[in-house]
C-alpha positions in Angstrom: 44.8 -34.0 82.3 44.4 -36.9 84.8 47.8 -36.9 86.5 49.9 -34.4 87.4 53.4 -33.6 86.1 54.8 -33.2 89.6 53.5 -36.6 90.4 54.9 -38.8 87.4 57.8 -36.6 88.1 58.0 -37.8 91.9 56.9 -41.7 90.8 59.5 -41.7 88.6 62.1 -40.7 91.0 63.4 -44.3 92.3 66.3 -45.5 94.1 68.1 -47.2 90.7 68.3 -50.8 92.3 64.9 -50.9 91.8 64.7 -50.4 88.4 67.7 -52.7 87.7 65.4 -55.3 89.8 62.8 -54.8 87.0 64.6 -54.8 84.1 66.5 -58.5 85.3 63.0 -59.7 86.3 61.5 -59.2 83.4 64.7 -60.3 80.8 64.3 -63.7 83.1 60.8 -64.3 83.4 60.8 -63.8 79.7 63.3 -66.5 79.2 61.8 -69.1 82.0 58.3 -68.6 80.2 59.7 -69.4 76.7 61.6 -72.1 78.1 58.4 -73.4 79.4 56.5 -72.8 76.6 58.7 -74.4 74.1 58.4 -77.7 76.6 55.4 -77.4 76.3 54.9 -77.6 72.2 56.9 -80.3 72.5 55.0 -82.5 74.7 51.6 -81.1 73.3 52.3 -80.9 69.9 51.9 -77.8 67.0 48.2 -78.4 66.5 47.0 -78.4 69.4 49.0 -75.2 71.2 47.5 -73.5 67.5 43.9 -74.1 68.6 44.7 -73.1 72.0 46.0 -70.2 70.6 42.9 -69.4 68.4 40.0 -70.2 70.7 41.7 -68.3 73.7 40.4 -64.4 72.2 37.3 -65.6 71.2 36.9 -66.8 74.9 37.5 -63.7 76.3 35.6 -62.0 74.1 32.6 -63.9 75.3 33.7 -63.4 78.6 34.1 -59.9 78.3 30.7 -59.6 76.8 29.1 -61.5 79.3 30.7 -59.1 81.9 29.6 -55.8 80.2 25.9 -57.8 80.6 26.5 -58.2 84.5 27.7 -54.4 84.7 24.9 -53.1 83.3 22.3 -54.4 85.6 
C-alpha cells in the first residue's frame, strides 16, 4: 500500500466549513461554466463547438505522445 490508513484518516479529518466551501464551489462553478458554455453555442453555433469537441482528444493524444517522446530521451 502507498498511503497509510492513519494518514487518509488524519487528511480526512477537516474543520466541516471547509468541506461545505467545496461542495458550494463546485455546485457554482458547475453552473457559471454551463452558463458560459451554453453562451457560448449560441454565439458559435452547434457545428462548430461539435468539431471542437472532436479534434480536442485527438490533440492531446498527439500531445501526449509527443511528450512520452521528450521523456524518454
Amino acid at each position: 500500500m502507498f498511503v497509510y490508513w492513519n494518514a487518509v484518516l488524519s487528511s480526512i479529518q477537516v474543520d466541516w466549513t471547509y468541506w461545505v466551501l467545496l461542495i458550494v464551489t463546485a455546485i457554482v462553478m458547475r453552473e457559471f461554466c454551463t452558463y458560459l458554455w451554453n453562451g457560448v453555442i449560441r454565439e458559435t453555433g452547434t457545428s462548430n463547438i461539435s468539431l471542437c469537441l472532436n479534434v480536442e482528444p485527438f490533440i492531446a493524444k498527439i500531445i501526449s505522445y509527443a511528450m512520452s517522446l521528450a521523456c524518454r530521451n
